[in-house]
Structures are given as structure tokens and as C-alpha cells.
C-alpha positions as CSV (number, residue, x, y, z in Angstrom):
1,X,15.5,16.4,-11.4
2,X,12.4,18.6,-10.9
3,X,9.0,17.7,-9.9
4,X,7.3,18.0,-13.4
5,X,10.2,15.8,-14.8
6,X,9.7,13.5,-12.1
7,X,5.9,12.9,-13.0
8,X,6.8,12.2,-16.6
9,X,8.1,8.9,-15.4
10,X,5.2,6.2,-15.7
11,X,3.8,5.3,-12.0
12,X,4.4,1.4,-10.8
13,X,1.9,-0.3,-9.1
14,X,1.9,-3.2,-7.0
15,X,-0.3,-5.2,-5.2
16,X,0.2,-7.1,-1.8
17,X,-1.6,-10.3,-0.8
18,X,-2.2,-11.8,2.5
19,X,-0.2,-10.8,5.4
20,X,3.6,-9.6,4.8
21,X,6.0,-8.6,7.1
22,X,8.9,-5.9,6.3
23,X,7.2,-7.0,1.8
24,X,10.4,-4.7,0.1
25,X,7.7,-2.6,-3.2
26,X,11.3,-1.2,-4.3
27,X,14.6,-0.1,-2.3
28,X,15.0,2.1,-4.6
29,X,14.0,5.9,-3.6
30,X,10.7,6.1,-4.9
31,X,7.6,8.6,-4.2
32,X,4.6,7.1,-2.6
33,X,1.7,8.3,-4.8
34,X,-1.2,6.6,-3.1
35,X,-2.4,2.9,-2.0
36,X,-5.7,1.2,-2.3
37,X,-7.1,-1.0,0.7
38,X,-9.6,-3.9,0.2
39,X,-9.7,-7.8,-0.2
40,X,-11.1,-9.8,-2.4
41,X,-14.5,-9.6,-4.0
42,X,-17.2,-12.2,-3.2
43,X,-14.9,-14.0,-0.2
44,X,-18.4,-14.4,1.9
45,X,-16.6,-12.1,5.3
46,X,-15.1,-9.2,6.4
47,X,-11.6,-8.5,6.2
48,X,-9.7,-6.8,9.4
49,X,-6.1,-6.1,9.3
50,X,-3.3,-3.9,10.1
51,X,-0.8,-1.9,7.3
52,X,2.1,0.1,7.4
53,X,3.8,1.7,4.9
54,X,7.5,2.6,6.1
55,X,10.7,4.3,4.0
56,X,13.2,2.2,5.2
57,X,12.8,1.6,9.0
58,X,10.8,4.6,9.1
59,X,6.6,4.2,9.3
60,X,5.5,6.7,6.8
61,X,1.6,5.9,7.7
62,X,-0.2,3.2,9.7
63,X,-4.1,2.1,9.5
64,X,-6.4,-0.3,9.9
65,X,-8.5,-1.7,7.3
66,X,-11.8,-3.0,7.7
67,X,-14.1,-4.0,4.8
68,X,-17.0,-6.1,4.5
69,X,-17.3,-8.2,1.8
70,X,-18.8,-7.1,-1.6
71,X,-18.0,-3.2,-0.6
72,X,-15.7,-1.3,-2.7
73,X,-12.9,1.1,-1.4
74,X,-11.9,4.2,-3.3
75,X,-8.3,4.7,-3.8
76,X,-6.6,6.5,-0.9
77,X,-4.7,9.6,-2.5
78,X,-1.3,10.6,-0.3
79,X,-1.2,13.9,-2.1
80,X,-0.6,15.8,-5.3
81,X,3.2,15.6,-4.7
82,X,3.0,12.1,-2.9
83,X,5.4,11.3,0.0
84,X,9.5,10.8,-0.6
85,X,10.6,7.5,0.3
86,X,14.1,8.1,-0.1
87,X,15.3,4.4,1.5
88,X,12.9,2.4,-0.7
89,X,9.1,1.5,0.0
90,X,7.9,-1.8,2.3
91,X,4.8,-2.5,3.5
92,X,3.6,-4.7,6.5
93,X,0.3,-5.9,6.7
94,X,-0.8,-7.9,9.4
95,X,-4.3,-9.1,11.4
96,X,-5.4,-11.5,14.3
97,X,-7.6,-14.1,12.4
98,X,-5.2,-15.8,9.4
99,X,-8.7,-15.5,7.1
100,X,-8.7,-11.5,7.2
101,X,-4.9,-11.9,5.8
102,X,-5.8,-14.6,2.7
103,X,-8.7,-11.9,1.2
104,X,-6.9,-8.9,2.2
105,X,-5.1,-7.0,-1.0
106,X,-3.2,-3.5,-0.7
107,X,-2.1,-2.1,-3.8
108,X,0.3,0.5,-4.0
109,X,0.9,3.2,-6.4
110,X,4.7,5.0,-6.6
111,X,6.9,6.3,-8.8
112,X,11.1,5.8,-8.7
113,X,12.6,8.9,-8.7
């Protein structure tokens, strides 16, 4: 398959709620296009937790997010020719106070390959 064929495909998006552990986006191999941090609009506080975005067992990127309520986030672009995830995509997202997890969202953006 080549890379223009590839991106002919339609991209997938999902979106992760709260706090996850080991949340399976697809276990199929897939290619990470981009993700989009934030939480949800008009939730009165801030929103501090941890992600990671692994391929399998393997942590593709880590970050923290940190948002304060009522601010937009622009969409977090890997790269033009995203990131493989041959063993599948899962996400993790986790935080110290359980009110950060029930506004944070992390939507993700792929494509199966």
C-alpha cells in the first residue's frame, strides 16, 4: 500500500472521556494523525491530567494537559505522515484530583492502515 493510497482512506476520530487506563482506540495497525487536548467547556475549573498515547506496550508520546476552563486548545498535529502504530492505538489518561478526569476529553484522530 503506498502513502498516497493510504490517505485516501477516511480518517477516524475518537474521543476519550474521564480518566482511562490502557482505553484500546483500535488494535488494529493504524496511523496516529493527531489528537486534541481539552475538557469540557463552561465546567467552572481547570483541568490537570496526564496522557499517553502508546502502540501496543510501547508509549508513542506522553504529556500533560493543563487547561483552564473556557480556553480553547488547537488541535496537536503529529506530522504530515503521522506516527505508525503497527500494534493498535490505546490511550491512558490519568490525574490526581478525580474532578480534572470528569471534564477532561482527548480526541484522537487516525487512520487504519
Amino acid at each position: 500500500m503506498t502513502l498516497s493510497s493510504l490517505f485516501q482512506r477516511p480518517a477516524l476520530t475518537t474521543i476519550i472521556s474521564g480518566g482511562v487506563t490502557d482505553s484500546v482506540i483500535t488494535s488494529s495497525p493504524a496511523i496516529l494523525m493527531g489528537f486534541y487536548p481539552g475538557g469540557v467547556e463552561g465546567a467552572g475549573i481547570n483541568w490537570d491530567c496526564y496522557v499517553s498515547i502508546k502502540s501496543g506496550t510501547t508509549e508513542l508520546l506522553a504529556f500533560r494537559n493543563i487547561f483552564q476552563s473556557g480556553f480553547s486548545v488547537p488541535p496537536a498535529s503529529i506530522n504530515s505522515n503521522g506516527i505508525d502504530c503497527p500494534n493498535g492505538i490505546k490511550v491512558t489518561v490519568s490525574g490526581i484530583d478525580p474532578q480534572y478526569l470528569a471534564n477532561s476529553r482527548l480526541t484522537i484522530n487516525y487512520i487504519l492502515k
